[in-house]
N, C-alpha and C positions, 0 to 999 in steps of 0.2 A: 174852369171858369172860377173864379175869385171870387167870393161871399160880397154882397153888396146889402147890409140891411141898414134899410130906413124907418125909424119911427115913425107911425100911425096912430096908433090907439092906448089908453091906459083904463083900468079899471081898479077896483080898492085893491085886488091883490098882484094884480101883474102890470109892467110896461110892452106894450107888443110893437114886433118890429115885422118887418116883412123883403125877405131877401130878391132884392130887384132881379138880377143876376137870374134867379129860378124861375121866375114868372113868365111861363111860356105858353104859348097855345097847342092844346093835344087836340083839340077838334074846334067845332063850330060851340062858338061862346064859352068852350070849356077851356079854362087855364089851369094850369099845376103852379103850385106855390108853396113855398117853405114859410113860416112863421114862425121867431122866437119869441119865448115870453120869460120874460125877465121877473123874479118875484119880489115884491116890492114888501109885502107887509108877513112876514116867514109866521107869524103867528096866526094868522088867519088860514097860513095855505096849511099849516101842521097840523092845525083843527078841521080842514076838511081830510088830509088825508087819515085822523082817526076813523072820521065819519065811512070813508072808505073802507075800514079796516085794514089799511097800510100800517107793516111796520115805521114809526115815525123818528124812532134811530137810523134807519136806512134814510131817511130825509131832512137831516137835522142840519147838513152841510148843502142842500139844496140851493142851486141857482136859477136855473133857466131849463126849460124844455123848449126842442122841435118839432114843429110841428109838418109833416109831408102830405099834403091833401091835391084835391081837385076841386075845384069850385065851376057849375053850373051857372054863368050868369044872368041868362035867359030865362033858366026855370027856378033860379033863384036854390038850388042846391047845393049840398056838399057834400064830400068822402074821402073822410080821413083815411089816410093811408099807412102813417106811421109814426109812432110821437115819440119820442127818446127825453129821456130825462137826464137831466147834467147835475153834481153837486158844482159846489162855485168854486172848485178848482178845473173843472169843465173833466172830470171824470164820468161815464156812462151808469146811471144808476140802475135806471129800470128802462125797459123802453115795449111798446106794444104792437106790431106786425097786424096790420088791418084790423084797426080800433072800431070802425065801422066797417062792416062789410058789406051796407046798402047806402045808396043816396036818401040822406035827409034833408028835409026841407028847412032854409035858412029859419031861424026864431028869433025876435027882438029879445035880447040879453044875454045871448048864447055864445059859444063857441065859435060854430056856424056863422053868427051874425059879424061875428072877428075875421073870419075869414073870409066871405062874401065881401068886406069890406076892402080888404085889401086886395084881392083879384079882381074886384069890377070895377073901383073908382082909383 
């Protein structure tokens, strides 16, 4: 199946898209869905990832991360499943295998709230 992403949401450091094509139902109100986030302002995101303690040479060519989650739309949750990071030649930088390992509860200005966004409406 063929990548379908549409634009949804933007924030100071990313444009988010969300891949229609993945958007499927794994249970009752729960959908699987892919998210990319495109980096829009690379100074701000280089400044978190100090904050991280990421090396920020390893992210200097930085593009877009994926995002593999399941979104709760009933209980309003979500579980990241797996986020891959791309530099903007769309080479694999860093990537993380069950980021969450629990269901969290959606939060106004979060991640979460990115991704609830785009599996329930």
């Amino acid at each position: 199946m063929a990548e379908d992403w549409k634009f949804f949401a933007s924030d100071k450091k990313f444009d988010y898209y969300f891949d229609a094509a993945s958007k499927i139902h794994v249970g009752k109100d729960i959908l699987a869905i892919k998210v990319k986030s495109i980096c829009v302002d690379k100074e701000k995101f280089l400044s978190d990832v100090k904050t991280f303690g990421k090396s920020v040479e390893k992210y200097e060519k930085y593009g877009h991360n994926i995002i593999s989650a399941k979104v709760d739309c009933s209980s309003k949750k979500c579980l990241i499943e797996l986020v891959t990071e791309y530099d903007n030649e769309g080479k694999v930088i860093d990537y993380a295998a069950g980021a969450l390992t629990n269901w969290s509860p959606v939060s106004e200005g979060t991640l979460g709230e990115i991704l609830y966004q785009a599996a329930c409406h």
